[in-house]
C-alpha positions in Angstrom: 172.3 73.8 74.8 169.7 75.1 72.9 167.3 72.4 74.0 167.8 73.2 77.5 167.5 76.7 76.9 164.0 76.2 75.1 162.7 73.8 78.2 163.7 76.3 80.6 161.6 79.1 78.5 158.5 77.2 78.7 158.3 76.6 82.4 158.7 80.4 83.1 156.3 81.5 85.9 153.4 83.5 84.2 149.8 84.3 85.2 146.5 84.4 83.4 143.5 86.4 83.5 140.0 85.0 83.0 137.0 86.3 83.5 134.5 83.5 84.3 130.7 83.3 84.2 129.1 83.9 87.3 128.1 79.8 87.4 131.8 78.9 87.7 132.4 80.2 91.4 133.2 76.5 91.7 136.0 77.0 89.5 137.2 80.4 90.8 136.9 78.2 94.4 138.7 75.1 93.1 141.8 76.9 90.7 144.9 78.3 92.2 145.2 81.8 92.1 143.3 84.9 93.2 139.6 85.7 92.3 137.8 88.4 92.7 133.6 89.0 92.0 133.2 91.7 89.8 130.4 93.8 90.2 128.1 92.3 87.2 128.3 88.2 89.1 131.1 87.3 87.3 134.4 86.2 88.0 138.0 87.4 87.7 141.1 84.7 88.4 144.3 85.2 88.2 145.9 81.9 87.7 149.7 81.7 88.2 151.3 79.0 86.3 154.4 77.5 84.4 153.2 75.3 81.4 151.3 77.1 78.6 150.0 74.1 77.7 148.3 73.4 81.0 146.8 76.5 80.5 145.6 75.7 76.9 144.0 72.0 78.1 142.0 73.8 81.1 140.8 76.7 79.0 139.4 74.4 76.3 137.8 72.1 79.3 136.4 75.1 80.4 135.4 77.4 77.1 131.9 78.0 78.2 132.4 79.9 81.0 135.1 81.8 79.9 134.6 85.3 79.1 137.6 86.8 78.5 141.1 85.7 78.6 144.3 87.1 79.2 147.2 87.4 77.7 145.4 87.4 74.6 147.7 85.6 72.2 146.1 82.3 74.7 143.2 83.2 73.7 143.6 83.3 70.5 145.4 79.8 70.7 142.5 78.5 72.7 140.5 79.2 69.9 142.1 78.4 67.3 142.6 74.8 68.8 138.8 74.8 69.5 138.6 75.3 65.6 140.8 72.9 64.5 138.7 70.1 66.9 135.6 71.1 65.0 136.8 70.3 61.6 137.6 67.0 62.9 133.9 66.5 63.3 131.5 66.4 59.8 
């Protein structure tokens, strides 16, 4: 069933890499995963996970401490969410 077969896809096992501000230690404390303080005060996690979305909702509760994210293409749909929540507002 293709339905199956979708729902299945989306709860793959995946990580995420973020680079966090050096004020979110809290974060890299509180987040499952495996951080690591990079030479410059910030943060790198490594965030296993299985929904996408999860992903998504943290990383736009979180957008100003984030200074790089990886894969990229979540990024990029952080962002563009981010965007689409702005026009909302005149």
């Amino acid at each position: 069933n293709a339905d199956v077969a979708a729902e299945a896809a989306t709860h793959r096992e995946f990580t995420t890499t973020l680079v966090l501000a050096s004020g979110a230690r809290w974060l890299a404390e509180e987040l499952p995963g495996q951080a690591t303080k990079l030479p410059d005060g910030t943060f790198r996690l490594t965030i296993p996970a299985t929904s996408r979305a999860w992903i998504v909702r943290l990383l736009l509760g979180i957008a100003p401490l984030v200074k790089s994210i990886e894969p990229a293409d979540i990024g990029a749909e952080v962002a563009q969410l981010a965007r689409q929540a702005l026009e909302n507002y005149p």
